[in-house]
C-alpha positions as CSV (number, residue, x, y, z in Angstrom):
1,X,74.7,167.9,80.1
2,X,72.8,164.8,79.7
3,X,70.8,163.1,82.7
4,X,70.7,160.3,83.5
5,X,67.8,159.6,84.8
6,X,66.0,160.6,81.7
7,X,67.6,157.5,79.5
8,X,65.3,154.8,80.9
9,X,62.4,157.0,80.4
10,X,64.0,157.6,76.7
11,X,63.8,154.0,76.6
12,X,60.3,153.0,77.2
13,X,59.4,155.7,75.1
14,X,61.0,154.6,72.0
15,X,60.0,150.9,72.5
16,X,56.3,151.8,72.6
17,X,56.4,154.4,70.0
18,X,58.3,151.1,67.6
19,X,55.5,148.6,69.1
20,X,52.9,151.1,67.8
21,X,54.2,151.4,64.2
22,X,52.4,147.3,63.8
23,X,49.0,148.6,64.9
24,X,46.4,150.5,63.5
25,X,45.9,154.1,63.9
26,X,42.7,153.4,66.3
27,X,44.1,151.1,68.6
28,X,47.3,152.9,69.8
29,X,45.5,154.5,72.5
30,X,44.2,151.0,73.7
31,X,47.5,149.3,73.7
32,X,49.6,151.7,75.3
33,X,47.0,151.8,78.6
34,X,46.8,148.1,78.6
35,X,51.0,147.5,78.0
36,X,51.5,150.5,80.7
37,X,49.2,148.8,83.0
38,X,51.4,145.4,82.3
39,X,54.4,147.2,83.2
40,X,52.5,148.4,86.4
41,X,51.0,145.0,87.4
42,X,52.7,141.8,89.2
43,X,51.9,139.4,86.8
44,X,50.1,140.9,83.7
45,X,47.2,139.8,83.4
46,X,44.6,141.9,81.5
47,X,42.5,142.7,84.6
48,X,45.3,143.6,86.8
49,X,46.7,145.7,83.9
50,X,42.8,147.1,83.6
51,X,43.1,148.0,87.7
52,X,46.9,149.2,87.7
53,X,46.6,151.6,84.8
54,X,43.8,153.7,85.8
55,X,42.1,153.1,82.6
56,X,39.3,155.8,81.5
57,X,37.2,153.5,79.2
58,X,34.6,150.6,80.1
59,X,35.7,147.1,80.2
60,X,34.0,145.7,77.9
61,X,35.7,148.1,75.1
62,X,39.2,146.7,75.9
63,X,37.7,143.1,76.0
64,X,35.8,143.8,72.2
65,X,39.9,145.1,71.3
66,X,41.7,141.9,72.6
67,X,38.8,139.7,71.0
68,X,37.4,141.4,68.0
69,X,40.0,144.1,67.3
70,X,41.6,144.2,63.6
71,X,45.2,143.8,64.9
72,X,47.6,141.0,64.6
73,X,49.3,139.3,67.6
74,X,51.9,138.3,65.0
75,X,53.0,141.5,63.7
76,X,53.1,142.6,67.6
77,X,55.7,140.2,68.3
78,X,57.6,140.8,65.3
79,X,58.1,144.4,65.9
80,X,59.2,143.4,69.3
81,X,62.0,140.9,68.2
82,X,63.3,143.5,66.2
83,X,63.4,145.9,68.6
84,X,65.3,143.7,70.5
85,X,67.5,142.9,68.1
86,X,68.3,146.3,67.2
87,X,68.7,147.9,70.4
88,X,71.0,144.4,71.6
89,X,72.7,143.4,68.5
90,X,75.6,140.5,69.1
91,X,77.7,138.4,67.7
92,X,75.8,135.1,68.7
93,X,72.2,135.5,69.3
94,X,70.2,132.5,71.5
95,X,66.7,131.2,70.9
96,X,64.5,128.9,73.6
97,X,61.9,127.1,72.8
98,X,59.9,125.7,76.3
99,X,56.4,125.8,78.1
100,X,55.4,127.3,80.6
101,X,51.9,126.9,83.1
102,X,50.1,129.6,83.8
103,X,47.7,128.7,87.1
104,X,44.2,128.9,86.6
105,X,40.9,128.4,88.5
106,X,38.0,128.5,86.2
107,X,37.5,125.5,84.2
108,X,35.8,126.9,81.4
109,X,38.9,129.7,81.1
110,X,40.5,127.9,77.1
111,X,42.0,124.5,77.0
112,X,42.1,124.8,81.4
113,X,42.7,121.4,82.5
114,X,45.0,119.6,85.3
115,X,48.5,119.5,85.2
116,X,51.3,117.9,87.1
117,X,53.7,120.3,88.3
118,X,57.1,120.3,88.1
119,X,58.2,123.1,89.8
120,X,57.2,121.6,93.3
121,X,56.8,124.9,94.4
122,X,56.1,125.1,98.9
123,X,52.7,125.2,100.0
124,X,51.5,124.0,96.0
125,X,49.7,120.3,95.4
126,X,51.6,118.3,92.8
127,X,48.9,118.4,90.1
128,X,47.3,122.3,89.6
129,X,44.6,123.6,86.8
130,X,46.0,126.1,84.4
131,X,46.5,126.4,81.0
132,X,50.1,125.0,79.0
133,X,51.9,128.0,77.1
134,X,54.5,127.2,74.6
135,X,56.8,130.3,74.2
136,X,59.6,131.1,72.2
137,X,62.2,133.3,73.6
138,X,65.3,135.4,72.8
139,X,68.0,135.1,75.2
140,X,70.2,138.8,75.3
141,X,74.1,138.6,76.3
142,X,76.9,141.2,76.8
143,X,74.9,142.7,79.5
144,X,76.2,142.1,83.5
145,X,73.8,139.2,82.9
146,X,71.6,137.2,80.8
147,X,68.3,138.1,80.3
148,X,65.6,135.8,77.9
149,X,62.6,137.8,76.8
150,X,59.8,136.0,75.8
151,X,58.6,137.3,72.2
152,X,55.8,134.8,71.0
153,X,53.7,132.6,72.7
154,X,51.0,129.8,71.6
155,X,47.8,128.0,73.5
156,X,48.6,124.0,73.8
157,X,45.0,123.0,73.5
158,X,43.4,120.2,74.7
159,X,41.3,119.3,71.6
160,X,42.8,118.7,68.1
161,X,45.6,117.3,66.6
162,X,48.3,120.0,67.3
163,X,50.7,119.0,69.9
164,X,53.9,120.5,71.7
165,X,55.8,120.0,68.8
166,X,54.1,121.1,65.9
167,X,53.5,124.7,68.1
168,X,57.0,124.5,68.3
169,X,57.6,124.3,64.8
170,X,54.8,127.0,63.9
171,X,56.6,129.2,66.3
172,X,59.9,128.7,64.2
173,X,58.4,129.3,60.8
174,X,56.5,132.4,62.4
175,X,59.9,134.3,63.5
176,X,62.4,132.6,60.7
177,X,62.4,135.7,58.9
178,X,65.0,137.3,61.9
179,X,67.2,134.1,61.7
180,X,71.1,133.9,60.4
181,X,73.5,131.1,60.6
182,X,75.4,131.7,63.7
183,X,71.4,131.6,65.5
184,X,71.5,128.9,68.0
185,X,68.4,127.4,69.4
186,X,68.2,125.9,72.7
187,X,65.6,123.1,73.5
188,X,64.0,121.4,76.7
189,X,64.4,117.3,77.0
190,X,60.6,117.5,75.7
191,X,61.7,119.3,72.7
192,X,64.3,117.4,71.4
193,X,62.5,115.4,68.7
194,X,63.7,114.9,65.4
195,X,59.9,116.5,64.5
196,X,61.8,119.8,65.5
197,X,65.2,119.3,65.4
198,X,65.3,119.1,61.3
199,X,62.6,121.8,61.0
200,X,65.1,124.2,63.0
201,X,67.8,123.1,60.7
202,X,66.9,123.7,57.6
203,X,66.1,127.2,58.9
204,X,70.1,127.3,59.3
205,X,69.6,127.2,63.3
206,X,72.3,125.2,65.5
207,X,69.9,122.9,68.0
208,X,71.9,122.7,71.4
209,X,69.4,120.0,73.9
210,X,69.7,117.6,76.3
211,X,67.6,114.1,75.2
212,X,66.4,112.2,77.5
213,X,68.1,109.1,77.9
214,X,65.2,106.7,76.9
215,X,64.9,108.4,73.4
216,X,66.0,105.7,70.9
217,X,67.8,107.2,67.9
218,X,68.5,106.2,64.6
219,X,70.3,107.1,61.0
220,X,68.5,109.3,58.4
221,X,66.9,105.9,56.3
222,X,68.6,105.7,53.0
223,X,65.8,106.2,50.2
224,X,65.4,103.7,47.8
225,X,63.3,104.6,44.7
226,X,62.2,101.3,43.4
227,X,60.7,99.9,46.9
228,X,56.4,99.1,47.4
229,X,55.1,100.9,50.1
230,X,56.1,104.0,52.2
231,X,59.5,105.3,52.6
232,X,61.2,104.3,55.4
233,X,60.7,106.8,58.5
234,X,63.9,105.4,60.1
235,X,67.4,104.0,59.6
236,X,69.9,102.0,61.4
237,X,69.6,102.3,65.4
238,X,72.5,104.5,66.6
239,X,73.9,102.6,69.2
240,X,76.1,104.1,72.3
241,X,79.6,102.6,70.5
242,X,78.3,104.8,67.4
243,X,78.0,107.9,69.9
244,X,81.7,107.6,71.3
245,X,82.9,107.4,67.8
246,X,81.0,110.8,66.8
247,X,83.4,114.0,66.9
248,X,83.2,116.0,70.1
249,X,83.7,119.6,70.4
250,X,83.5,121.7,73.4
251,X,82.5,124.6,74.1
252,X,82.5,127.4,77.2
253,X,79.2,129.0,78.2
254,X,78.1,131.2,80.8
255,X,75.4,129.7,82.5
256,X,74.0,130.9,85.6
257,X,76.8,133.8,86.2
258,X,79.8,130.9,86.3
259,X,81.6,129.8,82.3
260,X,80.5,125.6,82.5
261,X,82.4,123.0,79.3
């Protein structure tokens, strides 16, 4: 007679046996104390995960691991997502795209600067130091309730020419492999550029966003071949009479436990 109580252990067991199959031989040991002590910890950082764990080795060898070891973040994250999508197939799958601010008080912790926060959380100043983390999600239905999972994550740094959006494209390319055409990927108001929008489409995703209602938007410019200078980057101004007139189709989606149109 089968137990019960033995399936979610069954189940942590075969996820980090399937996370370990992307690292080397050497550094299995090391990842499964630091992911146990991740599991054990409030909120996962590497020195709470050190403490909760009970780790036997120095500090300084899971630091040289994180920092120097011969392992790819990448591959980590792709065994996860398809994990996840083995163990949680469906019919429709969802995708997020949004960043996140993770609170920080040493200024020389990378690309650690001040922030305005949104959240407006009690007892919390409006602006906070911490570092901006743009994550990609995958968003798991059929269960009693939605559940997102963030799978890949990327450092918005304060020097350079990458922004928000071109993390958010690299974070698409990275993952496009596990993509099929019913994929939908849902974006934040920050998001919904046309930088990102096309890039997610001609990896055969469905964009679903709300713009914010200052964005100007225009026609895809119609090339012309025999014109000096450099192609046009944009077409006729869509105005809001050319919006009514676009087909409409709605839809019903479970959002916060209650089906919204």
């Amino acid at each position: 007679m089968e137990d019960y109580n033995d399936k979610p252990t069954r189940f942590i067991s075969e996820f980090i046996n399937f996370l370990t199959k992307a690292l080397p031989i050497r550094s299995i040991p090391t990842f499964i104390e630091l992911l146990v002590g991740c599991m054990l910890s409030s909120q996962g950082f590497v020195s709470e995960a050190y403490l909760a764990s009970g780790c036997v080795k120095h500090w300084g060898s899971y630091y040289k691991w994180i920092e120097k070891g011969q392992w790819s973040w990448l591959n980590l994250s792709r065994q996860l997502i398809g994990f996840i999508l083995r163990q949680f197939p469906a019919r429709w799958r969802f995708w997020v795209i949004d960043d996140t601010l993770v609170l920080r008080l040493s200024t020389k912790a990378p690309s650690s600067q001040t922030h305005y926060d949104h959240s407006h959380k009690g007892n919390r100043p409006h602006y906070v130091r911490g570092q901006c983390w743009v994550v990609l999600g995958c968003v798991l239905g059929g269960l009693s309730r939605l559940i997102g999972i963030p799978v890949l994550a990327r450092l918005s740094k304060v020097s350079g020419n990458t922004n928000k959006l071109d993390i958010a494209c690299t974070l698409i390319r990275a993952v496009s492999s596990f993509f099929c055409k019913q994929d939908v990927l849902v974006l934040d108001c920050w998001y919904m550029k046309a930088k990102v929008i096309l890039y997610a489409l001609q990896h055969d995703l469905i964009v679903i966003g709300q713009a914010r209602i200052d964005t100007a938007l225009y026609f895809v410019p119609v090339t012309v071949t025999k014109r000096r200078g450099r192609p046009r980057k944009y077409g006729i101004k869509i105005e809001n009479g050319d919006i009514q007139s676009m087909r409409k189709q709605y839809i019903t989606a479970r959002l916060y436990g209650v089906n919204s149109i």
